[in-house]
Structures are given as C-alpha cells and as structure tokens.
N, C-alpha and C positions, 0 to 999 in steps of 0.2 A: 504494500500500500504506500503510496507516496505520505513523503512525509511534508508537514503544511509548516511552514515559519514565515517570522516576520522579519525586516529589513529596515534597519535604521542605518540612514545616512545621506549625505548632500553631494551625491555625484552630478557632474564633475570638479564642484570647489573642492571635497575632499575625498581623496580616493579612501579612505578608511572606510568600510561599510561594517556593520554589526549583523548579526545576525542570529536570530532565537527562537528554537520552537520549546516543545514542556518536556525534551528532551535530551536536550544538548543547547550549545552555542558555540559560536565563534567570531573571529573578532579576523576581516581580510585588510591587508592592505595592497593596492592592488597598483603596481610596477607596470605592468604592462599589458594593457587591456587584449590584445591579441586582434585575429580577424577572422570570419567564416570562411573557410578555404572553398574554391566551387564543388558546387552540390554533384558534382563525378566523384567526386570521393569522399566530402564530407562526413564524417563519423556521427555517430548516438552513443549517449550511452542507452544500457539495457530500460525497457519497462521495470516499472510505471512512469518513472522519470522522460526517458528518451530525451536527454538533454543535447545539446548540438554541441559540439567539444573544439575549440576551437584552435586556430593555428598562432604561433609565436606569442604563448599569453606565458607572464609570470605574475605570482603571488605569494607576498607571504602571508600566511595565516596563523593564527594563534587559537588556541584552544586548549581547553583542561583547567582542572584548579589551578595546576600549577603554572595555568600560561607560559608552554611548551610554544617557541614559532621555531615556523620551519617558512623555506622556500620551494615552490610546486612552479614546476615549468612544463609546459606542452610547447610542443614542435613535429611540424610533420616532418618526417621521413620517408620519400618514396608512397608517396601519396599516403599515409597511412600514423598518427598520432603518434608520440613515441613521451612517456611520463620519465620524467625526472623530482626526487624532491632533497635538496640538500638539508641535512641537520645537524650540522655542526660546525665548528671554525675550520677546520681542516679540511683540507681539498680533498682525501681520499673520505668524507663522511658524507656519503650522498647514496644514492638506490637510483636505478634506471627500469623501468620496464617498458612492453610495447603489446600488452597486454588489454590492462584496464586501470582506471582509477583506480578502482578497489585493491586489486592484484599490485598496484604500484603502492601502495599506502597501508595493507599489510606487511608486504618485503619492508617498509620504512621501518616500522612497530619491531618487525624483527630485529633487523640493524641496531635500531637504538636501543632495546634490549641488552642486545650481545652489548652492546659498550657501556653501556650503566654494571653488568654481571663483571665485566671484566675492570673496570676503576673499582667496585668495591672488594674484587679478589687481590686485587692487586694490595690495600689495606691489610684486608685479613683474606691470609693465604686458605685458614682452616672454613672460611666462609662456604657453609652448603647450601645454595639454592637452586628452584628448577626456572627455567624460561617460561616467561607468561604467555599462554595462548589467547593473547587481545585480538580483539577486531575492529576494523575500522570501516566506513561506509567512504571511498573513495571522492566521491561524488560532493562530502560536505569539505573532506580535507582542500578540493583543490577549488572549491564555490563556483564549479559548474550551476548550482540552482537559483544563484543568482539573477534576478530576474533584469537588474536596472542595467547591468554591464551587457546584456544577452538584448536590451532594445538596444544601446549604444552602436554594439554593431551592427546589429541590423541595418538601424537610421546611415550608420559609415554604408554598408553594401547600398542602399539606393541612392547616395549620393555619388557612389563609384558605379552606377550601376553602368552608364553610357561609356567607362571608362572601356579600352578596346585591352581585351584577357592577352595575355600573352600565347603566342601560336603553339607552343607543346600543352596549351592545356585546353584547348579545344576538338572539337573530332576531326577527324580526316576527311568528311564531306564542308565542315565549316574551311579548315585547312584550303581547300579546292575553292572554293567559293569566296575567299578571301584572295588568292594567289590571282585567281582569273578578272576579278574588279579591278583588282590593282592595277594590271598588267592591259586593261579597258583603260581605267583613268589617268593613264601613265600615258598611254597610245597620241593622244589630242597633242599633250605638249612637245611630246618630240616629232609631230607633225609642224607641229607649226617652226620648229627650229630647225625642220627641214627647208623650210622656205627660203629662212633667213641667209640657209651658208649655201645655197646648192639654186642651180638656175632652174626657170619653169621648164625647158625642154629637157633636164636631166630625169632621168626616172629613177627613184629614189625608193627603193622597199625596204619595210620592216621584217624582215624575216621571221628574227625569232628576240627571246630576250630571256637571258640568264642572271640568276642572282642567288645567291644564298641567305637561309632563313635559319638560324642554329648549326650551322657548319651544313646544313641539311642544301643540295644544290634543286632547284628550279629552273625548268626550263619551260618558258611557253610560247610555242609556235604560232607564230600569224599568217595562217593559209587559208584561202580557197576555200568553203564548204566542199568542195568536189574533191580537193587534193585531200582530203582528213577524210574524209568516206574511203575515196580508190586505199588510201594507205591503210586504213582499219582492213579492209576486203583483203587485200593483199596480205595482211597479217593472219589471217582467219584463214585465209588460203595453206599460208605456209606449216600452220599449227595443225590445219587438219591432216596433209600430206606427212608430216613429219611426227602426229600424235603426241602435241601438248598438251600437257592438261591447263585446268585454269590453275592449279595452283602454283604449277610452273612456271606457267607465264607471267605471277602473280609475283616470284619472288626474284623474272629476271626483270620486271619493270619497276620492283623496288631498288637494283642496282643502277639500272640502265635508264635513267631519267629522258633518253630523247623516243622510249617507248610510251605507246600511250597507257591511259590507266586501265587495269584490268575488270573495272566495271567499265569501262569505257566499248572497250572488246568485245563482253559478254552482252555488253546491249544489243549492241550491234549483231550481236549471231545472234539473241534473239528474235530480232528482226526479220531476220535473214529466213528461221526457222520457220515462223509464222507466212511469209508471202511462200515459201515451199508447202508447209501445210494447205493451204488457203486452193493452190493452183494444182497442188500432187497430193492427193491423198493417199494415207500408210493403209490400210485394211490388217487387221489379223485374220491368221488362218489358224484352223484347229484341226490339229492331227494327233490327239492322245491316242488314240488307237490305235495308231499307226506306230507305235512306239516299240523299237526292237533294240535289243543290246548287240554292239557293236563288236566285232571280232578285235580282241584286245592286241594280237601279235601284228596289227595292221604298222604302216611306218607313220610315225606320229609327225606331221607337218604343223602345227602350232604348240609350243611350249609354255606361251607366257601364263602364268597363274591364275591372273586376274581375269583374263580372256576365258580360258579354261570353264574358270569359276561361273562368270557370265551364259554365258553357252550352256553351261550343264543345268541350270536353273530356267531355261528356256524349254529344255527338251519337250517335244511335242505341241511344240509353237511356234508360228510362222506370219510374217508379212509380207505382205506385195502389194503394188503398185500398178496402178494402169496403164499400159504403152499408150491410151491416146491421150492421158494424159500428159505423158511426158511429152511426145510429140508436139501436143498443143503449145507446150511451153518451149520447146528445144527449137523447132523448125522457124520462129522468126530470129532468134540467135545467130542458128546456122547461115541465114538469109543477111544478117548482118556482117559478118564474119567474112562472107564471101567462098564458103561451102554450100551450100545451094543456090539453087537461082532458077526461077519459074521457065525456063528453057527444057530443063531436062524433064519435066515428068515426072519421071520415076523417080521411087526411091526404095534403095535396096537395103534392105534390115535384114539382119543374122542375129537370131536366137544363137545362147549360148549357157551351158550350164554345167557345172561340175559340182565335185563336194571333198571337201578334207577333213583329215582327221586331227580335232582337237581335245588334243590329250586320248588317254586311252578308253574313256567313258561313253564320248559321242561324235558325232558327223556333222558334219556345218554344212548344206546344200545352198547354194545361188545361184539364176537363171537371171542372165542380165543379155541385152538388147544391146548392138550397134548399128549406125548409119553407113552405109561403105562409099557411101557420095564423097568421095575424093579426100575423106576423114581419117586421120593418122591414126586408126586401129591397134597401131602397138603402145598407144599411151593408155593410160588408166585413167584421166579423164575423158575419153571419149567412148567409154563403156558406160552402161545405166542398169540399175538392178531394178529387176522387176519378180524377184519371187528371193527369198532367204527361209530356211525353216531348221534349226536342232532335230539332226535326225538321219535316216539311213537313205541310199541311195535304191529305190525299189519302183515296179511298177504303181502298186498300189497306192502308194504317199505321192510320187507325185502325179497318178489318175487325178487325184483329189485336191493337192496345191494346183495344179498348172491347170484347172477346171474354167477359171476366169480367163486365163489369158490364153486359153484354146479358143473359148467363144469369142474372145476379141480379135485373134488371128483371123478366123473365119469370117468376120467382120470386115474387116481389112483386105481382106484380097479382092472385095469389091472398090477400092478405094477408102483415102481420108482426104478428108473437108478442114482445112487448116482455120485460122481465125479470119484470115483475110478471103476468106466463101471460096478459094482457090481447092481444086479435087487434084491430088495424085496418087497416080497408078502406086502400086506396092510392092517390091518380088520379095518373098520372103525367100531364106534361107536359116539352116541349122548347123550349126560345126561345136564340135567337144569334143572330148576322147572317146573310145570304142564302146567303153561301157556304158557312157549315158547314151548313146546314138542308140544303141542295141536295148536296153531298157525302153527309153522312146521309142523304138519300133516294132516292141514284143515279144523281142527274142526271149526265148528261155533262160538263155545264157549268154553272154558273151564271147567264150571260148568252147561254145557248143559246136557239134561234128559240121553242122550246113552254118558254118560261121560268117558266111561273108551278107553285108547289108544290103551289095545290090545284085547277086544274082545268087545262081543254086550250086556251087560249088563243093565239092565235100572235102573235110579235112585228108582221105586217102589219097586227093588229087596232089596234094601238096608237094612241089620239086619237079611234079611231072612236066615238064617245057617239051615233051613230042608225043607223040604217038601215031605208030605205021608213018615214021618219019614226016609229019604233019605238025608245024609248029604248033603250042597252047599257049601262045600267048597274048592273041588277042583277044583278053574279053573285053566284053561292054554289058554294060546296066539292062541285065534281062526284066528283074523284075518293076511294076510299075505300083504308084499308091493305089489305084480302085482296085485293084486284085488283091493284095494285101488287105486292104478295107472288107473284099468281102470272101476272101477266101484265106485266109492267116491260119483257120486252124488246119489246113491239110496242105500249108508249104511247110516243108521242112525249114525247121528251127522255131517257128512262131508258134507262141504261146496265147499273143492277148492283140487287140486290135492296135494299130497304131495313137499313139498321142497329138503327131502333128499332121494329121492327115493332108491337113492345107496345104503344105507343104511338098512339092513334087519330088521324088525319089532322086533324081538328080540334083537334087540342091542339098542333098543330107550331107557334110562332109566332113572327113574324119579332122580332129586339130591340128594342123600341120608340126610341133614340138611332139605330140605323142606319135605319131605316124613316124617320126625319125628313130623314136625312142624304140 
C-alpha cells in the first residue's frame, strides 16, 4: 500500500524539504535536482508507488533519531539508472548498485553496519555481537516521493520540450527523417551560391552530400525519381540472382552507406510482389495423394538445409501459374525489347520440365515455359515457371498438376489475343530428359524393351546398323499423336494416354545436355 506523507518546504528559495508520515520522516537536502531522461528508457520504481526515477539527481538526506545523513546519487548508465549512496568521510565509504533503490539502500544498512561492528571491535577486541538485519524502503532514502521536485521537472521537460533531442537518442525512422529535411533545407542555399560563383550557361549538379553525425557517416543522394527506382530494381535484381536475404542486405547497408536503406528495398519488392500478384496469379495444387517416398540411394542434387527443410514441409503441395497469363504480361516486354514484333506471327513456346532430388527425403518437380522468338534460351531469365510441386516424378501426379495447363495448351493452339486485340499463331513444343518425355507420353518405363518415343524399335535391334547387307540407319518418326491418342494400349511400351496431346510427335525432343550424356 503506498504510503501517504506530508511535505514541508519552500522550493525553490530553499532546497531543504521535510518530510513526515505516522511513520517515519526525513529531512532532504537537495544538491541537484536531476532530469526525466526520454521516456525510451525512462525507469519506475515498482507499485504502488511507480515513481519516475530520474537522471543526474543528488541528495543528501537525513533520517533517524540519531540524524544519520548520507549522500544518494542517480545517474544513468547505458540507458539504465545506476544508485550510489556515500556515508562517510572517506572515499572508499560508499555502496553502488544498479538494481533498485531499495536493493541500493539495504547494501548501504549493511556497509555501515560492518563499520560501526568493526570501530567498536576495534575498542574491545572480546566484543561479541551479530549484524543487524535492518531494512530500509529505498524509495524514502533517496525522496523519489517527493512530489514538489517531481513537478519541477516536469515544468523543466515542457519548457525543453521544443528543444531538438540529441540524434542517438531518437529512433532510426526519426534518424531518417531528420537526415532527409536537412539535406531538403540545406539544398535552396547552396543553390543559390551556385548562382553566385558559377555562370547561367554552366550546369551545375548536386549530386550527393556527405557528413557525419556521431562519427556515424551520411550520405544523401540527389537523383532522379527514375535513377532511385532503376537503382533499387537493379539491387532487387542482383539479390535475387545471387540469394540475399534481407538481413544481409541489412547489415551490408549498415557498413556501406552509399546502399540504400533496407526498408527502402523491401518496399520496393513489395511492390514489385503485388503488380506480379495483381497481373500472374500463384494457384495451389493439391497432391496429398499422390504422395510417394523417394528412392533414398538416388544422387542428391541440392544440399543446402534450409532448402531441404522448406521443401520437405511442402511435400504434397504445388503451385502454378497460367501461361496466358504470363504471356499477357511478357509479350509487350518482349515487343519493347525488340524480341518480337507483329511481322512474324508466330510464336514458338517449349514446354519444359524436370525434377531433382533434395536431400534424400523428397523431389522438387518444375515445368517452366520458353519463347524461342530469337530469345537467348540459355539464360535463366528467359525461362518462366509454370507448375512446381514436392514430390515424385510419375504419371499420375503430374495427370493431375499439369491438368490446367493441358486445357490451356489446347486453348492455344487455336491462337492468343495479346492486350493490344493482336491474335498469334502458336507452335508448341516439349524438350526435357528421356524420363519426363517418356512419363509425358505413357510409357511404362523409360528404359523399357520398345524404348524409343518416336517409332517401334526394340531394344534386341540395338548395334544392329545392316541387315542382308541393307543399311538401318535410316529411321524416321513412325509413330504419330492421334494413334497414340487412340490406340496407346496395344503399341508396345505405352501404358496411359499421352499428356501433351497438342503437341505433334515431332516437336517432342529429347534435352540436348542429357542426349550427350
């Protein structure tokens, strides 16, 4: 329960203030009124009290019969109050804590103890006594409850209130926002003292402007809304090819001040994220069913843990993408760019799809989409994912992923209608390795006896190059899609109907790196 007293005295004529409840008193004199440090750190003491505990305050205070004064000092340290109270003439007769009042004003109790115990042993050697277990209320010793010293500063805090805080004790968005005014109301005068030294036909730019604030350096560039955009893009570019995270990026733009700030970045990609969302929609797919464990002796093609980890918390979960969507969005690019152009017509797309193994638990599958209109195919941005799912490479998973962007193929080979009402022809193609071709086609197996995708060849033929001195080396693509389509179960090797029916048997083609292989 808080405890109630009264307050006798004539602050600020006389800094002595009295003070008396039906259970104690004390008698302050008060040295140095102190100040609220800002309310980022500012301290309490505990309930009922909750008193505000202030910075750079000294007092000595008196109390007891025997009118005992001591001296109580508060000082922050490292944002954080730090109690001192000396009591005695001697420099080593003092107590420190960084505790509590209380906790600093106990330890005092102790102290002086020990030195009253040890002056009267010192008299009489045969002196037997124990150390008293006193207690003291912190709170009265150092006259935090003081009420008239507690408006004092206050009254001090709103006449300093417009004063401007010193920059390490503000946050890092006021930090920014103080840094960028400045560097606004700075800008006018040294325009105009451009006038002064420098002719009107000279062109005369501000670039940038450096300075130091706490040893801390600043840099703030004067560009272009357009140059601060492309240069964020370009950062965002380089981060994703190379897999920064943000808080990497976070702790080289705290070295590298001519980086921008890393909420600055992360706006910006969300931005970025949103007109994608907005234009490409992500869809999930659901394949818990489909869900098979992975032959463990497989060669494990991704190691990293955290990938691993991601991946295997997915398993039986998939998204994709719609190719008219990306088209809608890619084809005035390309138009820009000077990769397409309303002349040609057509435009030739290659499916494409594989799967790796990450770690020894599951399978990572992706079926991504190129343009082959004069488009440098061997970069990784000129590929577009349109199917991803944790999971095995089979017909049945992806009968049911690729379910969407089979109906939209078949869509497509009637033509697409771009934004500008323009219709072009479409020729699809599919290239991967032998196993996804051969899964996409039905095969039972990949390395089954009638193993080849475009005609009926049997593995016994294999080496054979004559017969009745007749070369065998010319084949050609016997079989065709509609046959396959309606006769799969009694060609040898086919198991299940084709996936990409759309697709003519002559545009299926193996990946040219595994074909070497």
């Amino acid at each position: 329960m808080k405890e109630i007293g009264e307050e006798n005295s004539n602050y600020s004529m006389d800094h002595t203030i009295k003070w008396k409840s039906p259970r104690r008193s004390f008698q302050y004199y008060i040295v140095k009124e102190g100040i609220y440090p800002p309310k980022s750190y500012l301290a309490y003491t505990r309930m009922p009290g909750h008193y505000p505990i202030p910075d750079n305050y000294v007092v000595e205070t008196t109390y007891g019969k025997n009118e005992k004064t001591v001296t109580c000092f508060i000082n922050y340290h490292d944002k954080k109050p730090q109690y001192k109270i000396k009591f005695g003439l001697h420099e080593n007769e003092y107590i420190c804590s960084n505790l509590s009042p209380t906790a600093a004003a106990n330890a005092y109790l102790k102290a002086y103890h020990e030195k009253v115990m040890r002056e009267e042993k010192a008299k009489d050697p045969n002196l037997q006594q124990r150390l008293p277990d006193s207690r003291m209320n912190g709170i009265y010793l150092f006259g935090l409850q003081l009420i008239q010293i507690k408006l004092v500063r206050e009254n001090s805090m709103k006449k300093h209130k417009n004063v401007i805080k010193p920059f390490g004790d503000i946050t890092r968005q006021m930090q920014f926002t103080r840094n960028k005014n400045f560097s606004m109301n700075i800008l006018p005068g040294i325009e105009s003292q451009i006038k002064q030294y420098f002719a009107a036909e000279d062109k005369v730019t501000i670039n940038e402007l450096v300075f130091t604030v706490n040893k801390s350096k600043v840099r703030i560039m004067y560009q272009p809304k357009e140059d601060e955009v492309n240069q964020q893009m370009a950062i965002i570019q380089a981060m994703d090819y190379n897999r920064i995270s943000r808080s990497s990026y976070r702790a080289l733009a705290a070295i590298c001040q001519d980086l921008p700030r890393e909420w600055i970045i992360f706006e910006r990609l969300n931005q970025i994220n949103q007109i994608m969302s907005m234009n490409i929609l992500i869809h999930l797919v659901e394949l818990q069913q489909f869900k098979e464990k992975l032959n463990t002796s497989l060669e494990i093609h991704i190691m990293d843990p955290d990938i691993i980890n991601g991946v295997e918390s997915t398993i039986g979960k998939g998204a994709r993408r719609s190719i008219k969507d990306i088209l809608r969005f890619l084809i005035p690019s390309m138009i820009n760019k000077g990769i397409l152009n309303y002349s040609e017509q057509t435009l030739h797309i290659r499916i494409s799809g594989d799967g790796r193994n990450v770690g020894q638990k599951v399978k990572h599958v992706m079926v991504t989409f190129t343009v082959l209109n004069k488009m440098n195919i061997f970069k990784s941005n000129s590929h577009f994912a349109l199917l991803i799912y944790s999971g095995v490479e089979n017909y049945n998973t992806l009968n049911v992923a690729l379910a969407p962007l089979i109906a939209e193929l078949y869509n497509l080979k009637t033509g697409f209608i771009d934004e500008n009402g323009y219709k072009w022809k479409i020729k699809l193609y599919i290239s991967a390795d032998w196993k996804f071709l051969s899964i996409c086609l039905g095969y039972k197996l990949a390395n089954s006896a009638n193993f080849c995708l475009w005609c009926s060849i049997d593995k016994s033929q294999n080496g054979i190059l004559e017969i009745n001195n007749q070369r065998q080396d010319n084949w050609v693509i016997s079989k065709n899609m509609e046959e396959i389509k309606q006769y799969y179960q009694s060609i040898p090797g086919h198991k299940h109907p084709p996936l990409f029916l759309m697709i003519p048997i002559c545009n299926w083609i193996v990946d040219e790196l595994h074909l070497m292989l």
